[in-house]
N, CA, C and O of each residue as an XYZ file, in Angstrom:
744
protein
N      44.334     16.983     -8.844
C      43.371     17.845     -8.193
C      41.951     17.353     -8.424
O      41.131     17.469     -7.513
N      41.577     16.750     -9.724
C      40.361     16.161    -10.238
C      39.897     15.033     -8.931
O      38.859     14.966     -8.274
N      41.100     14.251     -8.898
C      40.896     12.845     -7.807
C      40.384     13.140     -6.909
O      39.442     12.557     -6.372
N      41.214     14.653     -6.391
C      40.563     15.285     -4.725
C      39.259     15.308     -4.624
O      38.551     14.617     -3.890
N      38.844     16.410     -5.648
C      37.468     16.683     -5.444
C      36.513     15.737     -5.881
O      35.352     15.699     -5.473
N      37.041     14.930     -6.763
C      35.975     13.653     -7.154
C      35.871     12.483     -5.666
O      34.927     11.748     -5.378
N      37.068     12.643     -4.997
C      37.006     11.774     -3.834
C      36.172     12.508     -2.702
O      35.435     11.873     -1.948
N      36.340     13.958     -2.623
C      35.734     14.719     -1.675
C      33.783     14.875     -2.140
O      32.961     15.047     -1.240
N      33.485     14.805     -3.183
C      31.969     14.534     -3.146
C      32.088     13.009     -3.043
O      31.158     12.789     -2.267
N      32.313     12.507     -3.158
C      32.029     10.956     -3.151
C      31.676     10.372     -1.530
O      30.849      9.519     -1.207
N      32.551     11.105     -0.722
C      32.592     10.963      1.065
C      31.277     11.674      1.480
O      30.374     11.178      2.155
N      31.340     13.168      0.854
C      29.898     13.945      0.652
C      29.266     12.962      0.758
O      29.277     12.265      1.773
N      28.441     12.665     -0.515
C      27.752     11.869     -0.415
C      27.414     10.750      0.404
O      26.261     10.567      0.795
N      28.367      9.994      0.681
C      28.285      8.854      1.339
C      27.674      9.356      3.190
O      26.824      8.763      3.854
N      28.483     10.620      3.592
C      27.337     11.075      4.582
C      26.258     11.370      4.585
O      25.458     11.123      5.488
N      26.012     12.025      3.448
C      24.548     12.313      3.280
C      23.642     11.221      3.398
O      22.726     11.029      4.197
N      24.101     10.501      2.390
C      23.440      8.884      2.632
C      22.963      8.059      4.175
O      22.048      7.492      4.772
N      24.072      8.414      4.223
C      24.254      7.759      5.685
C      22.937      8.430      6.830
O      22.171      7.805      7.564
N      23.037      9.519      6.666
C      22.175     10.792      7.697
C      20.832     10.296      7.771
O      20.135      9.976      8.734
N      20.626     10.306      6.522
C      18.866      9.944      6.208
C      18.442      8.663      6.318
O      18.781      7.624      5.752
N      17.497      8.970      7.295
C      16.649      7.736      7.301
C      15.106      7.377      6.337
O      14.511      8.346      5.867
N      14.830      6.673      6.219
C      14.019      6.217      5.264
C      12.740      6.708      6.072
O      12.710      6.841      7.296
N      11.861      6.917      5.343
C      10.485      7.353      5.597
C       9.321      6.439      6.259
O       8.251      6.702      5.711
N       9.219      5.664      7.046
C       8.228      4.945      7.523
C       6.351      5.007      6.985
O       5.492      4.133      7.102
N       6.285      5.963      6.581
C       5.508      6.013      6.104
C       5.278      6.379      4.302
O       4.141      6.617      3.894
N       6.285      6.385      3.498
C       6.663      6.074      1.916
C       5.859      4.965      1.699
O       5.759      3.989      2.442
N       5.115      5.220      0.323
C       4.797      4.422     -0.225
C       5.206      4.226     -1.541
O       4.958      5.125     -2.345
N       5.964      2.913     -2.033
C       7.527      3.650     -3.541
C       6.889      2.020     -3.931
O       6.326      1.158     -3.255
N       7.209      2.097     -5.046
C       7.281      0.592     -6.021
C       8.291     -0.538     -5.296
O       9.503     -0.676     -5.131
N       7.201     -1.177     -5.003
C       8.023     -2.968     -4.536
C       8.003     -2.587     -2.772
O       8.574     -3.435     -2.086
N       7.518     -1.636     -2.169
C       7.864     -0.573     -0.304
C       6.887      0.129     -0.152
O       6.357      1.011     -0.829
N       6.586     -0.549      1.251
C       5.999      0.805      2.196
C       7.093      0.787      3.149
O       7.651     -0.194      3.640
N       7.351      2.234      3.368
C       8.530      1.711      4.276
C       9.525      0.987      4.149
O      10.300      0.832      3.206
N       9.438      0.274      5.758
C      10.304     -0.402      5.562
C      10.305     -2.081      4.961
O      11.259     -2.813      4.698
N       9.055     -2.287      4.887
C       8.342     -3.018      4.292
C       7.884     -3.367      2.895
O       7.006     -2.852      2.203
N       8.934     -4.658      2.593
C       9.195     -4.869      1.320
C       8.383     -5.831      0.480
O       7.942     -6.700      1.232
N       8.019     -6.024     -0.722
C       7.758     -7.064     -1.410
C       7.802     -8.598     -1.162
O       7.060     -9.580     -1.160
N       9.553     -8.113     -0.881
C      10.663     -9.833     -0.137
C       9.911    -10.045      1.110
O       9.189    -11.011      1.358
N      10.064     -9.422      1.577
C       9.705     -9.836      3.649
C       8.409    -10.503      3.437
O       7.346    -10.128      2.941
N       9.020    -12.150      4.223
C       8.581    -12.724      4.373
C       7.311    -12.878      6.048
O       7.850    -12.412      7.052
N       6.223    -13.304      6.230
C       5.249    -13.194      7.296
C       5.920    -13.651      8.300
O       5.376    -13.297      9.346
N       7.289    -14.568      8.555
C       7.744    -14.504      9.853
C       8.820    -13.427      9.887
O       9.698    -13.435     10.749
N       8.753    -12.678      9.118
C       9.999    -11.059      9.511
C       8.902    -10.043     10.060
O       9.277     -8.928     10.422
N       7.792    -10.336     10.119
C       6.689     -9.262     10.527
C       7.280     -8.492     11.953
O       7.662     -7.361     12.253
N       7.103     -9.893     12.678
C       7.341     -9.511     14.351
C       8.603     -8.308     14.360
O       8.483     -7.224     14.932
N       9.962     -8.798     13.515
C      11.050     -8.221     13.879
C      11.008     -6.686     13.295
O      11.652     -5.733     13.734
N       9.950     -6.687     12.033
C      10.011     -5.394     11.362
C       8.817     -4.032     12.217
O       8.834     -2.808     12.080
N       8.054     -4.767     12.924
C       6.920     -3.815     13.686
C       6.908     -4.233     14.977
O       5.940     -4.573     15.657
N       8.132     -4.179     15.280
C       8.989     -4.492     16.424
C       8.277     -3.717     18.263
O       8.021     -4.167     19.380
N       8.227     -2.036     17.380
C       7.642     -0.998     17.965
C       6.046     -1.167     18.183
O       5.505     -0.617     19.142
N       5.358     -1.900     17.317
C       4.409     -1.933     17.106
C       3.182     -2.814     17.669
O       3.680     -3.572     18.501
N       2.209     -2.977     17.606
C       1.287     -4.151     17.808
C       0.845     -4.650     16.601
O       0.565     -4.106     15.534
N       0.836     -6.028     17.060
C       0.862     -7.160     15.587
C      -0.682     -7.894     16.071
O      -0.583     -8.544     17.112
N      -1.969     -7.868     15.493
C      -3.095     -8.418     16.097
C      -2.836     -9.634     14.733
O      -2.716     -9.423     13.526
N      -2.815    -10.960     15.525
C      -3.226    -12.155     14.172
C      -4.826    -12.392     13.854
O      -5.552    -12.503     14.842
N      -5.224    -12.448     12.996
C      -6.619    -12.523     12.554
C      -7.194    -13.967     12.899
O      -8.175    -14.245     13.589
N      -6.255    -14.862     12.186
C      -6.677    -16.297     12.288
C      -5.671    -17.129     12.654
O      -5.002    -17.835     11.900
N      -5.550    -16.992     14.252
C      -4.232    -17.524     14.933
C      -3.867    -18.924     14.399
O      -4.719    -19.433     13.672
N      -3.130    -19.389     14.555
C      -2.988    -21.051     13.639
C      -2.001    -21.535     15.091
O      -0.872    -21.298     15.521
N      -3.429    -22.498     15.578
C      -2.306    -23.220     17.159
C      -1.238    -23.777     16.588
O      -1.322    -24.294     15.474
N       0.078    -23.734     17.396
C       1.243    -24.456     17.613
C       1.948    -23.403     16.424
O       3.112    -23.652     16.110
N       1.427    -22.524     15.929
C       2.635    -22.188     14.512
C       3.739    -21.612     15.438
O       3.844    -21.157     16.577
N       4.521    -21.875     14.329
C       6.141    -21.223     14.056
C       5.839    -19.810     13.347
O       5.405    -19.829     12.196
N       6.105    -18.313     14.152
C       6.595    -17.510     13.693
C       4.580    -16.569     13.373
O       3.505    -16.831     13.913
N       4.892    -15.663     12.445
C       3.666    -15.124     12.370
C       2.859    -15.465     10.786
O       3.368    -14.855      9.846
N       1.675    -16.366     10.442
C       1.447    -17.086      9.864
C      -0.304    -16.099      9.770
O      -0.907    -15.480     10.647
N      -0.612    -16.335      8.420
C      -2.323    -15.926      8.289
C      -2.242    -14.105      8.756
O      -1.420    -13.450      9.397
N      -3.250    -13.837      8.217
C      -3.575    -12.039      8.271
C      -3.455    -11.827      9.454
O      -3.597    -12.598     10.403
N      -3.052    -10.222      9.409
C      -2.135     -9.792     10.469
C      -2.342     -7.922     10.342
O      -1.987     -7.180      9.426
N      -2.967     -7.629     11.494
C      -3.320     -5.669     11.471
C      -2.259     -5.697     12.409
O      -1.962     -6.363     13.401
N      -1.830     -4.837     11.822
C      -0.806     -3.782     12.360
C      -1.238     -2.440     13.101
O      -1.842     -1.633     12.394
N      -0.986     -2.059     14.561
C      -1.036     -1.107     14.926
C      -0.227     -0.086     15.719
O       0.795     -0.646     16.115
N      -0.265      0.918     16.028
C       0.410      1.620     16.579
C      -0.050      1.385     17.892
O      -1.170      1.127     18.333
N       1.563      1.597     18.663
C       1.413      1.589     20.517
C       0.506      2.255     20.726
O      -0.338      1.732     21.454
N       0.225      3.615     20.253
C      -0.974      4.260     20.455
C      -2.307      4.115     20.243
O      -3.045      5.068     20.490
N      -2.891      2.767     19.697
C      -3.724      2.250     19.068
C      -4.294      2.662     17.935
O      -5.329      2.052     17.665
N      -3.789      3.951     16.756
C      -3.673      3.531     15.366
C      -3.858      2.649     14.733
O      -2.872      1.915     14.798
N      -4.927      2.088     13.836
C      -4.888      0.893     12.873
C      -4.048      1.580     11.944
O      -4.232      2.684     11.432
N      -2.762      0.494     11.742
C      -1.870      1.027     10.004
C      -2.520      0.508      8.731
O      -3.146      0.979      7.781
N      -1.943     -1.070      9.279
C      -2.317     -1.559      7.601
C      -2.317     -3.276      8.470
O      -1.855     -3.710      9.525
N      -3.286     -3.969      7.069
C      -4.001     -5.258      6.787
C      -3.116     -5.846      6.112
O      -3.340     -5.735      4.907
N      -1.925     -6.605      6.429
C      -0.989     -7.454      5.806
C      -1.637     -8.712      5.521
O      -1.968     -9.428      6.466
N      -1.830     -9.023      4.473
C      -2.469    -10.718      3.632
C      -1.143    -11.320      2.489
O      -0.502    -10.990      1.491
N      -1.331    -12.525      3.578
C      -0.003    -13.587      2.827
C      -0.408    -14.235      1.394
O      -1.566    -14.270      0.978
N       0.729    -14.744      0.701
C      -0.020    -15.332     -0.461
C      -0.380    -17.101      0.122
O      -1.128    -17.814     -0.546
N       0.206    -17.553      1.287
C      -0.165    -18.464      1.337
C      -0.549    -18.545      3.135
O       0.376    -18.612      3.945
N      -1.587    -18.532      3.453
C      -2.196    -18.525      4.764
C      -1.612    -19.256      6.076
O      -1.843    -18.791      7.192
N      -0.992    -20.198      5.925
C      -0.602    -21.526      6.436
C       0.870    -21.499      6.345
O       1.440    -22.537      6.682
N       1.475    -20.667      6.017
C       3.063    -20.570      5.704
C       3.580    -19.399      6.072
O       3.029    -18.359      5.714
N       4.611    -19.387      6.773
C       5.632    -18.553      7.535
C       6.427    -17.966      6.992
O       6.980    -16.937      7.382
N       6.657    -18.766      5.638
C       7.516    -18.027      4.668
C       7.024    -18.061      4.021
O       7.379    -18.803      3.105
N       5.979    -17.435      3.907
C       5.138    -16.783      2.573
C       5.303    -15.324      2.582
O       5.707    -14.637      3.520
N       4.917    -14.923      1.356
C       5.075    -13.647      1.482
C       4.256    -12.171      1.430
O       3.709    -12.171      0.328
N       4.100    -11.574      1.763
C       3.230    -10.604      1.303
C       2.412    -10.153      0.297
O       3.122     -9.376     -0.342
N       1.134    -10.201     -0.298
C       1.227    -10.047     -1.600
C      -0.338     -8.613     -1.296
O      -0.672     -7.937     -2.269
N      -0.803     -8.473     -0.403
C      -1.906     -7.771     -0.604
C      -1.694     -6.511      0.766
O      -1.668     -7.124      1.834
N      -1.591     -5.455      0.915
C      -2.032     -4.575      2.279
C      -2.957     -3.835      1.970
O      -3.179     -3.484      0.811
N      -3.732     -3.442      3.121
C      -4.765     -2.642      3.103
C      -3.947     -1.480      3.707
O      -2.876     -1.760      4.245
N      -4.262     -0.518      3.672
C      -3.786      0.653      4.327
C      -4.949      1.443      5.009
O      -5.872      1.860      4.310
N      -4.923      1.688      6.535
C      -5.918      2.751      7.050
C      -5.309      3.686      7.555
O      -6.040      4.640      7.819
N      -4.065      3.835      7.849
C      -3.717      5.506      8.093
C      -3.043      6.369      6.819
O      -2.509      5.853      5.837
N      -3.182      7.672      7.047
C      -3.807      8.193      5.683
C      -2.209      8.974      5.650
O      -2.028      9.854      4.808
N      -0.961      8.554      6.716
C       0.167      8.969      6.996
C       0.772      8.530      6.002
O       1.614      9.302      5.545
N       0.586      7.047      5.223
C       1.576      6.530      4.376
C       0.363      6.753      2.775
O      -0.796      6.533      2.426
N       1.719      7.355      2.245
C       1.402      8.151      0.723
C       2.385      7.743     -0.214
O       3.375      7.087      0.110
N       2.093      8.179     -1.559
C       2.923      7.744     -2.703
C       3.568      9.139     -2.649
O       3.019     10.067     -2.056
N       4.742      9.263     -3.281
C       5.747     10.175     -3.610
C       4.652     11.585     -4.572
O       5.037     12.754     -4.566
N       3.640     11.254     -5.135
C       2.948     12.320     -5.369
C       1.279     12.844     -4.846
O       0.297     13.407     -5.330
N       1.831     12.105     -3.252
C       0.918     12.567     -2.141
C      -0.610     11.615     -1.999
O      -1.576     11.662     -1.237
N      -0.265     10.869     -3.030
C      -1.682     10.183     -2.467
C      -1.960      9.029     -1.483
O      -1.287      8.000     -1.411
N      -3.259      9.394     -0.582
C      -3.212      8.501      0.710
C      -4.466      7.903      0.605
O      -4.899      7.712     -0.531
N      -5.224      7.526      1.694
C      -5.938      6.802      1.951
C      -7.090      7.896      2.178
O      -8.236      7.451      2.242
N      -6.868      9.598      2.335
C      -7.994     10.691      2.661
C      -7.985     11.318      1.051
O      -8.918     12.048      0.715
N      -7.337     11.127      0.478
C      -7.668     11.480     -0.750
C      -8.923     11.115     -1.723
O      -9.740     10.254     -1.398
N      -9.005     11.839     -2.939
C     -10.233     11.586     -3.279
C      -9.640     11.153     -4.764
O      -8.473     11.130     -5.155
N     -11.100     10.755     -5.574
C     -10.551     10.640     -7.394
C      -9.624     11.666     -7.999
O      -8.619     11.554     -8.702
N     -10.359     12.832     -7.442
C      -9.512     13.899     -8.314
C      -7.871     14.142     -8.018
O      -7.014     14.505     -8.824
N      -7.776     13.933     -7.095
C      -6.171     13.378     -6.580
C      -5.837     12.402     -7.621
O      -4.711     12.703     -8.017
N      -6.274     11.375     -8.256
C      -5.898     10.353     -8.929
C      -5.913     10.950    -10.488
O      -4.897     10.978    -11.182
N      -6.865     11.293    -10.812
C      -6.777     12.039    -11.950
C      -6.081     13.491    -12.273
O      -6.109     14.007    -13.391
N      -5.540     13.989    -11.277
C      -3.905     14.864    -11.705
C      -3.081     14.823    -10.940
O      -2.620     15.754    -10.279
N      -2.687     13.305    -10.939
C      -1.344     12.965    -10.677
C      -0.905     11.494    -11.242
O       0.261     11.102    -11.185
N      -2.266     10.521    -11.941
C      -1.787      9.741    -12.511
C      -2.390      8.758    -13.294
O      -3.543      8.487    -12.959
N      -1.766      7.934    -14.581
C      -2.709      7.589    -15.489
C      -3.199      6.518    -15.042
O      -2.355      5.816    -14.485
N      -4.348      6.058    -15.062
C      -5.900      4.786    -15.106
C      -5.256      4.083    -15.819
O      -4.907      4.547    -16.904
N      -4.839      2.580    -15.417
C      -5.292      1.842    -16.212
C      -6.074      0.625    -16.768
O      -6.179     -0.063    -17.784
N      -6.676      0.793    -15.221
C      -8.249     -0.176    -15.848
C      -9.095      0.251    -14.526
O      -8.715      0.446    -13.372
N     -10.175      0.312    -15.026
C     -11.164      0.526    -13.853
C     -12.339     -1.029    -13.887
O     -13.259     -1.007    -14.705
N     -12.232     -1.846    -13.271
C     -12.922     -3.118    -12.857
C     -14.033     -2.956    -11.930
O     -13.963     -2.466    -10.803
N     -15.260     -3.502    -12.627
C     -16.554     -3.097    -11.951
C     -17.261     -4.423    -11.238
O     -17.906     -5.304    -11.806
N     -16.954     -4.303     -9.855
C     -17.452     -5.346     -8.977
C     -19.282     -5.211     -8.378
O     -19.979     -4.530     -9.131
N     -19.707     -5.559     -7.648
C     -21.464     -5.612     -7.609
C     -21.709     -4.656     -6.695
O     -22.880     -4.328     -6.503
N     -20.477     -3.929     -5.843
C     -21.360     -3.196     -4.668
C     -19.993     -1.676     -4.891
O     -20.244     -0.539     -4.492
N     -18.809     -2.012     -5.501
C     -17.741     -1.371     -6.057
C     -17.107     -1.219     -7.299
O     -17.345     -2.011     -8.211
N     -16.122     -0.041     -7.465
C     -15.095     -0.293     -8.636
C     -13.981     -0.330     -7.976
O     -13.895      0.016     -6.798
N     -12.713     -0.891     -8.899
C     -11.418     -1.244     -8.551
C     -10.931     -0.219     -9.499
O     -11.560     -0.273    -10.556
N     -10.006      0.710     -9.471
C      -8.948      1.968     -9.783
C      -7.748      1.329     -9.801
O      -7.191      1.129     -8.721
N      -7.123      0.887    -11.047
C      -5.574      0.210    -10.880
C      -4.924      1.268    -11.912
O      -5.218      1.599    -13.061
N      -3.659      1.752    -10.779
C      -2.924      3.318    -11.502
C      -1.480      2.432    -12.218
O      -0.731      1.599    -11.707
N      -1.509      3.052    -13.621
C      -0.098      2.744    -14.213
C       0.840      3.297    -13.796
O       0.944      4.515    -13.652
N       1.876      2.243    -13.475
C       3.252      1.986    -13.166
C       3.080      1.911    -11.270
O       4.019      2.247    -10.548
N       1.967      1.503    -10.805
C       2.269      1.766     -9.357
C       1.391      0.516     -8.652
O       0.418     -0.020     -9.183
N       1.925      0.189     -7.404
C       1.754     -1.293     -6.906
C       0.222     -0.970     -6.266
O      -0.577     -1.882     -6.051
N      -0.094      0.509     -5.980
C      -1.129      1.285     -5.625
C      -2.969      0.710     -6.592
O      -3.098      1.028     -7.775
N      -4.006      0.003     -5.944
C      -5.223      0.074     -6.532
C      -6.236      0.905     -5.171
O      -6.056      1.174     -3.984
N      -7.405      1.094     -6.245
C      -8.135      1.802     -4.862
C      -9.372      1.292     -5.207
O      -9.679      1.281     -6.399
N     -10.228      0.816     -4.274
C     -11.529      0.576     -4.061
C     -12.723      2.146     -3.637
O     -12.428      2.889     -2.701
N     -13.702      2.330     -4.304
C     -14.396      3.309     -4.247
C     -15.910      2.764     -4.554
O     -16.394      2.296     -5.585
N     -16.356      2.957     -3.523
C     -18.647      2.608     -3.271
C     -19.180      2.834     -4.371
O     -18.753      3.855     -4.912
N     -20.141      2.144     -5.057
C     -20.630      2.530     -6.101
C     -21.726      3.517     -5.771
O     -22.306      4.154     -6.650
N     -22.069      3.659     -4.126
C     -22.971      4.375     -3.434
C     -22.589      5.949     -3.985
O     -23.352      6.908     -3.869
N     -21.066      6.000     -4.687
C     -20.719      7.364     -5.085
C     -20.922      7.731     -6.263
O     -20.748      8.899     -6.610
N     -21.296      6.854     -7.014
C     -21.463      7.143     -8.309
C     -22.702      7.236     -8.785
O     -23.541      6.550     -8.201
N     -23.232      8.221    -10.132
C     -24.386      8.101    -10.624
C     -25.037      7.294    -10.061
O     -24.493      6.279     -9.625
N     -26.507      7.536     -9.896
C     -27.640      6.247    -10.087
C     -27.009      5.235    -11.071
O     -26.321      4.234    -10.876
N     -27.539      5.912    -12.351
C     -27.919      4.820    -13.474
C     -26.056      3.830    -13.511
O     -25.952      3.022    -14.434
N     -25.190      3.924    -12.849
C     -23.976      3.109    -12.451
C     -23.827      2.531    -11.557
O     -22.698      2.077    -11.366
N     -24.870      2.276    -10.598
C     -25.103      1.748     -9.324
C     -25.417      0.438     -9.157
O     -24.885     -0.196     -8.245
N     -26.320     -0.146    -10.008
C     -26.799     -1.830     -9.524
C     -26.403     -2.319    -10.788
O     -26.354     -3.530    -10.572
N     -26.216     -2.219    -11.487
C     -25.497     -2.868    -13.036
C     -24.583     -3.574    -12.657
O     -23.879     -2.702    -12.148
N     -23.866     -4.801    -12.463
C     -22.547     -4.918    -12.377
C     -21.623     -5.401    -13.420
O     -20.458     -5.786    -13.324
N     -22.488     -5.281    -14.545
C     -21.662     -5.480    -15.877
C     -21.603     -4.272    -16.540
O     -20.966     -4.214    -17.591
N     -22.310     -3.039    -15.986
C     -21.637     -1.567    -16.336
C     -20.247     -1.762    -16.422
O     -19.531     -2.419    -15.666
N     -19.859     -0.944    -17.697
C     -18.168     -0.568    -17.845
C     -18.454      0.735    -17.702
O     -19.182      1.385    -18.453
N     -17.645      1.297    -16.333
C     -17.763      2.464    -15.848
C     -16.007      2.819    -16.074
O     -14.971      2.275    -15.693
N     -16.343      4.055    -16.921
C     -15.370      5.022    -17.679
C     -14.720      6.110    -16.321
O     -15.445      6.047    -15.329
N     -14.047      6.632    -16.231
C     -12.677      7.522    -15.156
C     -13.909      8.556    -15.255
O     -14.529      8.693    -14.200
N     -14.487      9.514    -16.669
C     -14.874     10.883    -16.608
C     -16.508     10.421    -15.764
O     -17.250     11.337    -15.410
N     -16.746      9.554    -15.621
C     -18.092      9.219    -15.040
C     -18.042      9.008    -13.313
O     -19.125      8.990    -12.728
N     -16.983      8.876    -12.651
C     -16.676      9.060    -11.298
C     -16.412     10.440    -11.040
O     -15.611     11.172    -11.621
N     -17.252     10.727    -10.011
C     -17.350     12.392     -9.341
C     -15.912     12.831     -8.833
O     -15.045     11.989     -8.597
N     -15.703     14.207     -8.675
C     -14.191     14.306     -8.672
C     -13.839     13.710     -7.497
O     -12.931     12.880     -7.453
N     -14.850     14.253     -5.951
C     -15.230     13.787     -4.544
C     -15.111     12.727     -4.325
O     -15.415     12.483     -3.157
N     -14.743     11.735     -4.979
C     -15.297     10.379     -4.178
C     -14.175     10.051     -3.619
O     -13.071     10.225     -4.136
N     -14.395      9.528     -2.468
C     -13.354      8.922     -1.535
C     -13.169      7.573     -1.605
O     -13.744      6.936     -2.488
N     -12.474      7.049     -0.831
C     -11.766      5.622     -1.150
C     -12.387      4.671     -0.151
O     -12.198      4.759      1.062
N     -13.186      3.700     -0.774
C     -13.273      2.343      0.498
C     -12.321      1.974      0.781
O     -12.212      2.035      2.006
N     -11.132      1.425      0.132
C      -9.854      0.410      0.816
C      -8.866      1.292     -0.492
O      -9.184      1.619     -1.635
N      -7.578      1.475      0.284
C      -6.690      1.928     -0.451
C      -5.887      0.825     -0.392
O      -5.655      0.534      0.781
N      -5.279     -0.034     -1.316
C      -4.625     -1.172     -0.922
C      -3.136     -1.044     -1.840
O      -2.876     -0.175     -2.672
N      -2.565     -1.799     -1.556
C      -0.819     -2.160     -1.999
C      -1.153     -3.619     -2.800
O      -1.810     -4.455     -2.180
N      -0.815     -3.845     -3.829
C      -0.918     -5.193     -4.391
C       0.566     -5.595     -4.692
O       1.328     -4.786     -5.221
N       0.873     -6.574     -4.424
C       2.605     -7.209     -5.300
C       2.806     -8.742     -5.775
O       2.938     -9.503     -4.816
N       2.838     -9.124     -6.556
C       2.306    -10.271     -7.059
C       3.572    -11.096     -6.826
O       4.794    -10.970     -6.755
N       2.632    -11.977     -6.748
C       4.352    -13.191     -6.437
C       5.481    -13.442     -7.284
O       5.034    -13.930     -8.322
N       6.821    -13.337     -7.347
C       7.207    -13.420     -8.474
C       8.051    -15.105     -8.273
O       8.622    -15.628     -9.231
């Protein structure tokens, strides 16, 4: 009788599985979507199939889809800024997106319309990197960094660019210049 019912959730399951489709707009460790770490710049075409693929820096005669690449919706939506690790190669792979629609989020809601305080209760800092006109926000355990204007912060944190600017010193408000996806080559 054990076998039955251990065989009868097991089929359960396996429909359930089956039913659901994946989220197109998820943003999960190593995925957006359907859009993986692996996928290589000539799987672009086949994966945003639905989509419009604009090449940035066409490369005459290439094979396949090669160099940065915006993604948009039929509807003309900008999605996201796909950057290869190697410019010139087809089978290179993904290593940087920008994200501009504010549709694709992390599992604890954060997008591209969100602000700091979104970041600070829902997840831990673990380095904040201070560039000349920005800071860089890189969240532990997530492929997720965020770019934010220094135009938002204090004065006296503004033209310094060797300020080490601390999490409690960014306003709760501040919004995001570039919400980006990072995945490093492995």
């Amino acid at each position: 009788m054990k076998k039955i019912l251990l065989f009868g959730a097991f089929v359960a399951l396996l429909f359930t599985q089956c039913g659901e489709k994946s989220n197109p707009f998820s943003i999960q460790q190593g995925a957006i979507g359907d859009l993986t770490k692996e996928i290589q710049m000539k799987q672009i075409d086949s994966l945003f199939a639905n989509d419009s693929i604009v090449k940035l820096n066409p490369i005459k005669d290439a094979l396949g889809t090669q160099g940065e690449v915006e993604i948009y919706e039929k509807g003309g939506a900008k999605l996201l800024l796909l950057s290869p690790d190697n410019e010139s190669d087809p089978n290179s792979i993904i290593t940087n997106i920008q994200v501009f629609d504010s549709r694709y989020k992390t599992d604890k809601g954060l997008n591209k319309a969100s602000t700091f305080k979104d970041i600070k209760a829902n997840y831990t800092i673990s380095d904040i990197e201070t560039t000349i006109n920005s800071v860089v926000i890189f969240l532990e355990g997530s492929d997720v960094f965020i770019t934010i204007d220094k135009k938002q912060l204090p004065e006296n944190l503004r033209y310094d660019p060797s300020v080490t600017v601390e999490a409690s010193q960014i306003p709760d408000e501040a919004t995001f210049k570039y919400f980006m996806v990072g995945w490093e080559k492995e």
